[in-house]
C-alpha positions as CSV (number, residue, x, y, z in Angstrom):
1,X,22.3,-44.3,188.5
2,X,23.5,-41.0,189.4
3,X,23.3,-39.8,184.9
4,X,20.0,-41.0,184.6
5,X,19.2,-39.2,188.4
6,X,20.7,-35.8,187.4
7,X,18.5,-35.7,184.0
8,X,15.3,-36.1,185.5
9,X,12.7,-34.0,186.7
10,X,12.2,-33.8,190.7
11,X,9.2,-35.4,190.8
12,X,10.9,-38.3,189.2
13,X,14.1,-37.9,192.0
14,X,11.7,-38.4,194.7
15,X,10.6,-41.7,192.9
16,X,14.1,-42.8,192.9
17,X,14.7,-41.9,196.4
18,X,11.7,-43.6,197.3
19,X,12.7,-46.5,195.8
20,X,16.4,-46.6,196.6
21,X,15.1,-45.9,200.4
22,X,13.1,-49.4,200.3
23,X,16.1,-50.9,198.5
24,X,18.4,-50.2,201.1
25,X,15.8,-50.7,204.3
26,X,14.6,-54.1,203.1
27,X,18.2,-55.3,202.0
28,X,17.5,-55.7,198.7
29,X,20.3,-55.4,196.1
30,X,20.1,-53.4,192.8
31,X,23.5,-52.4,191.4
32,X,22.4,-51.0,188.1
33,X,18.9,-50.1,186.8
34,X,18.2,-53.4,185.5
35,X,18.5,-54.8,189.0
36,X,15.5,-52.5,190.3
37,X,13.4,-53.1,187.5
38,X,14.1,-57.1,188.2
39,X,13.0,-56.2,191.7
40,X,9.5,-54.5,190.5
41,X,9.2,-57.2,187.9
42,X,9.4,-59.9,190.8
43,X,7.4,-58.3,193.3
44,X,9.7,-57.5,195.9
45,X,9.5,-53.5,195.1
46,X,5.2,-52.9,195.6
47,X,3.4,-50.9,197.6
48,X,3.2,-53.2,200.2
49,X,7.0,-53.6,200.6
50,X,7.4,-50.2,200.6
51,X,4.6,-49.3,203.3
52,X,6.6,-51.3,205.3
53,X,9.5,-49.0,205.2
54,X,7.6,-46.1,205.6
55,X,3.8,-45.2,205.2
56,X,2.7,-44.2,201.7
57,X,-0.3,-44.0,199.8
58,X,-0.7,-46.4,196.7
59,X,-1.6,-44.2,194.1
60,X,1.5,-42.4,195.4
61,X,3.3,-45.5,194.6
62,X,2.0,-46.2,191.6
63,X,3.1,-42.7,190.0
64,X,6.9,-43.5,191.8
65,X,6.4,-46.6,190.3
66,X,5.3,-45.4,187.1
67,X,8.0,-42.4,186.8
68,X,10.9,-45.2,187.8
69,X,10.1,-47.4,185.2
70,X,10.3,-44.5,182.8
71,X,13.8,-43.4,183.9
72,X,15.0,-46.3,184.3
């Protein structure tokens, strides 16, 4: 995780610290990048989960969402 966060852009950090943020609050588990994108897959990493761990607007998650995906 930490490779594919040191070659991105910061827009696309704050993504991933977004996400990892919800990750951890909720207990979710993600090990590797495959594990988060299971996550979003399933539903369990949306905008609604992550309003929950802290207020964000959902076109602000979709770009996170978005710019993950990408990365990851």
């Amino acid at each position: 995780m930490q490779t594919i966060y040191d070659k991105v852009d910061r827009p696309t950090q704050n993504a991933l610290d977004r996400i990892w943020l919800t990750i951890e609050r909720l207990n979710l588990t993600a090990k590797n990048p495959r594990d988060i994108l299971a996550l979003m897959d399933a539903e369990k990493l949306t905008h609604d989960t992550a309003n929950q761990v802290e207020p964000i607007k959902k076109n602000t998650w979709k770009i996170y969402a978005q710019k993950a995906r990408k990365a990851l």
